[in-house]
Residue, then its C-alpha position, 0 to 999 in steps of 0.5 A: x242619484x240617478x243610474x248612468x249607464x256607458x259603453x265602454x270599448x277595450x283599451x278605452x280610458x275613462x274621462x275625467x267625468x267619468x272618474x270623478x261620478x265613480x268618486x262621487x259614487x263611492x261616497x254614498x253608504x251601500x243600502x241593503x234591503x230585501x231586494x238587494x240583501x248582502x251577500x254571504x262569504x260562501x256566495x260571494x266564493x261561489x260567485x267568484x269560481x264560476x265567473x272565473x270559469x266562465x272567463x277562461x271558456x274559449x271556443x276555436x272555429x276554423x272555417x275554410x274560405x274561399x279566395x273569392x269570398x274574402x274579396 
């Protein structure tokens, strides 16, 4: 199976294709190997906490415009 790749836009819903390749994809046994071992309960854990993390980092910047430079 060849790797598909599509950029996908916030609020977008996937096609009918779409769904149906992502069936298809889960169909097919997950292959290990040393190049893409299974991953342990902790690292998975650890994973998940700093992807939380990340998520939740928000910067707020204010800048004063002038009235002229907007138009």
């Amino acid at each position: 199976m060849a790797m598909v790749t599509t950029k996908v836009l916030v609020g977008q819903k996937p096609t009918k294709k779409q769904l149906a390749e992502v069936e298809l994809a889960s169909s097919f046994p997950i292959v290990y190997n040393e190049d893409s071992p299974k991953s342990s309960e902790t690292a998975i854990t650890e994973f998940t906490e700093l992807a939380k993390k990340k998520r939740n980092v928000k910067t707020t910047v204010t800048l004063p415009v002038s009235t002229e430079m907007l138009s």
